[in-house]
C-alpha positions as MATLAB code, in Angstrom:
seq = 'XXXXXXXXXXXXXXXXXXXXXXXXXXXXXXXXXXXXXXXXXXXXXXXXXXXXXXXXXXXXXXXXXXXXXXXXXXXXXXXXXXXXXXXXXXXXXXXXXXXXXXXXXXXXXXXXXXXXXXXXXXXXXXXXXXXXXXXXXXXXXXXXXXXXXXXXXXXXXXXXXXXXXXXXXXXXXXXXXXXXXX';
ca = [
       0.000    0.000    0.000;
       1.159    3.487   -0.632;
       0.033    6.349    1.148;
      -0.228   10.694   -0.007;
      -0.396   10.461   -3.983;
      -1.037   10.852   -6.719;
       1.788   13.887   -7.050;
       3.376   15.168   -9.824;
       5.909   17.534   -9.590;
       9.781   16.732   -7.878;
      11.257   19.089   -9.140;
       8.755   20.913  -11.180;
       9.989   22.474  -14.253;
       8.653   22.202  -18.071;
      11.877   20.808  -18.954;
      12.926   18.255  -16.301;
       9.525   16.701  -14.522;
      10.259   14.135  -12.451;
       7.408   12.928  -10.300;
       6.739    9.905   -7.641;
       3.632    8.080   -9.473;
       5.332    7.034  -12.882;
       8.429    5.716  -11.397;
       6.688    3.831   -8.641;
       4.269    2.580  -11.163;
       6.974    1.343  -13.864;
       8.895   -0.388  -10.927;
       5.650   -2.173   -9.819;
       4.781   -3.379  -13.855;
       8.232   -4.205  -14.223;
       8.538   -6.439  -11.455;
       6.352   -8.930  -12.210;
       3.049   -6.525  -13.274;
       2.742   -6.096   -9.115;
      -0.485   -4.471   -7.611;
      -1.183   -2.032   -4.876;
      -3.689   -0.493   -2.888;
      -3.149    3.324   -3.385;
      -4.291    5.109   -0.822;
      -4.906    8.978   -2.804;
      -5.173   12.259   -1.332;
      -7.972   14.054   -2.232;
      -6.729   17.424   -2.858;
      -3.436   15.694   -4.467;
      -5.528   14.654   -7.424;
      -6.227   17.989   -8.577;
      -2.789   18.531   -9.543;
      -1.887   15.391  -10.526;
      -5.308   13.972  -12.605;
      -3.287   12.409  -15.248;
      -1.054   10.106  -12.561;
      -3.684    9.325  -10.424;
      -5.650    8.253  -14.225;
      -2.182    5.857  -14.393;
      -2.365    4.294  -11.714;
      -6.138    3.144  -12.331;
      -5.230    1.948  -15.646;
      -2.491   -0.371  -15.012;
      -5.411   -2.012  -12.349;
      -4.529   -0.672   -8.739;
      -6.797   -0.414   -5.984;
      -7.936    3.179   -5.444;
      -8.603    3.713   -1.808;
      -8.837    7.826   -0.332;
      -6.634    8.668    1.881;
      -8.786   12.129    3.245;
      -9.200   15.532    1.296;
      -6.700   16.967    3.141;
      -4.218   14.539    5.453;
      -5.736   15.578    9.127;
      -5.796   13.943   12.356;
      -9.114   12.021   11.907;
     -10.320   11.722   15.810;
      -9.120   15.277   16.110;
     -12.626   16.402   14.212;
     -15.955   17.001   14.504;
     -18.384   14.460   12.818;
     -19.230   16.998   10.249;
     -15.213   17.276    9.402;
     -14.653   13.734    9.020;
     -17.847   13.712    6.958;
     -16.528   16.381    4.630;
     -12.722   14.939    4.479;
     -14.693   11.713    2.914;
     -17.177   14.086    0.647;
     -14.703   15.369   -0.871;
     -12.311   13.202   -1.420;
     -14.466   10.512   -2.676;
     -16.246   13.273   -5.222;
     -12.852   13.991   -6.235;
     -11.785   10.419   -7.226;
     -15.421    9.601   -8.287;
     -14.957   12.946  -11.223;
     -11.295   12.083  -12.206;
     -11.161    8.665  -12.224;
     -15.124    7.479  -12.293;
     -14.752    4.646   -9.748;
     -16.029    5.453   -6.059;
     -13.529    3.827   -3.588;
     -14.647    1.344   -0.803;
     -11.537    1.705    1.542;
      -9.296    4.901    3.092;
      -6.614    4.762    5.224;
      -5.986    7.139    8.593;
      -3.253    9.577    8.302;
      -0.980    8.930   10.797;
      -2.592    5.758   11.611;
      -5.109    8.306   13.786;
      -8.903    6.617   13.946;
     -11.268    5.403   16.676;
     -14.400    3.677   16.715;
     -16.280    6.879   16.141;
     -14.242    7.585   12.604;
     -14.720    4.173   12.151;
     -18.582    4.115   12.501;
     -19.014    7.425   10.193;
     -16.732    6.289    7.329;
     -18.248    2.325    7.675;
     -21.679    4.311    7.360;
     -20.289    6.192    4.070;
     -19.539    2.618    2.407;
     -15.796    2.212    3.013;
     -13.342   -0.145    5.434;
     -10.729    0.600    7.232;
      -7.015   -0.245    5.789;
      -4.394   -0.343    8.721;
      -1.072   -1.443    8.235;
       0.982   -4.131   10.363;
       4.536   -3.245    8.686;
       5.933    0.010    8.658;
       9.123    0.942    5.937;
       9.485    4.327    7.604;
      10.215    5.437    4.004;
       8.295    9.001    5.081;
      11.053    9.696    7.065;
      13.897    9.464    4.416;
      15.367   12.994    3.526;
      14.848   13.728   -0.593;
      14.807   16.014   -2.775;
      11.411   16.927   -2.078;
      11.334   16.679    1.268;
      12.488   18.181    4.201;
      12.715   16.768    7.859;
      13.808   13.066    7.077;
      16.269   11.345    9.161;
      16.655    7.971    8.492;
      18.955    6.931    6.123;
      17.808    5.468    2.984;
      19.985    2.617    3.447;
      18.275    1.863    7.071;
      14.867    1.804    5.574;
      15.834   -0.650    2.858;
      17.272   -2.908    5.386;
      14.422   -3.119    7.028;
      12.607   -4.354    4.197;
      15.098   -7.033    3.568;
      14.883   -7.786    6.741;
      11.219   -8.918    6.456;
      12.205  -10.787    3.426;
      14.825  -12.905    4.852;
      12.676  -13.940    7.860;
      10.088  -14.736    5.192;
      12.734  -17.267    3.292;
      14.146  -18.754    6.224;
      10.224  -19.733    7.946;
      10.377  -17.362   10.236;
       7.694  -15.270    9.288;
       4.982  -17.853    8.679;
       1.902  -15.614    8.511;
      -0.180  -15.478    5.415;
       0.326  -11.855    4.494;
       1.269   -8.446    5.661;
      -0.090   -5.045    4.988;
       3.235   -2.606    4.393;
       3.136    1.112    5.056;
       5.016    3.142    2.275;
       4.829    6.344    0.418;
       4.819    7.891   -3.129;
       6.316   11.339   -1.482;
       9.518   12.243   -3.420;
      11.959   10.623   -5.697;
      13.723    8.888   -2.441;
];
């Protein structure tokens, strides 16, 4: 799962545009024509109709990830009701599909987000493996402490205990971003 796209501009300029969704979506149909559950910013689409249109067609899971990335128990019933409004009527006029599952920023819900979005038609997509890949410093972001390096160990990590029967359960849900070029 990937969290805060579609975006399209890292660095922005006519003549060198380099943004997240294309390369993230050529790496996942070059390695063996791999699915994901994208989990889109509402307000991200506006700017970036034509990636989030991409990653539809090569037959990802659109899920919303809020209009606008808030703390979701932080808000009044109304606000979480709008966050999903608009979001969803966002992806519903780009893309024409209505999504059936969102994911908390910052992991942030209770049963009371819970009940409102189950009530607007969608489930609830946590995670139970976290790259940390927000937190790696790029070109486009600021902030980010942990070495690139450390994050991709950690993924290996998960895939050695994987091969060597360690890690026996059926299937994980993995945290990760389309935020920069990192």
């Amino acid at each position: 799962t990937y969290d805060d796209g579609p975006l399209y501009y890292w660095p922005s300029t006519p003549e060198n545009e380099v943004w997240a969704e294309p390369n993230l979506y050529d790496f996942l149909l070059n390695h063996n024509d791999q699915k994901a559950n994208l989990m889109y910013i509402g307000s991200n689409i506006m700017g970036a109709a034509d990636a989030a249109q991409r990653g539809l067609n090569d037959g990802h899971v659109i899920c919303s990830h809020t209009w606008s990335h808030p703390s979701m128990t932080q808000l009044t019933n109304a606000e979480v009701v709008a966050e999903f409004y608009y979001s969803l009527r966002m992806i519903k006029e780009v893309l024409g599909v209505t999504p059936r599952c969102w994911r908390p920023p910052y992991g942030d819900v209770d049963d009371r987000v819970r009940s409102i979005v189950w009530q607007m038609g969608l489930r609830t997509i946590m995670w139970d493996l976290d790259t940390n890949d927000w937190n790696i410093p790029g070109d486009q972001t600021s902030g980010g402490t942990l070495p690139y390096s450390e994050a991709n160990a950690t993924v290996a990590g998960w895939m050695e205990n994987r091969e060597k029967g360690n890690d026996t359960t059926t299937g994980h849900v993995t945290l990760e971003h389309a935020l920069s070029n990192s």
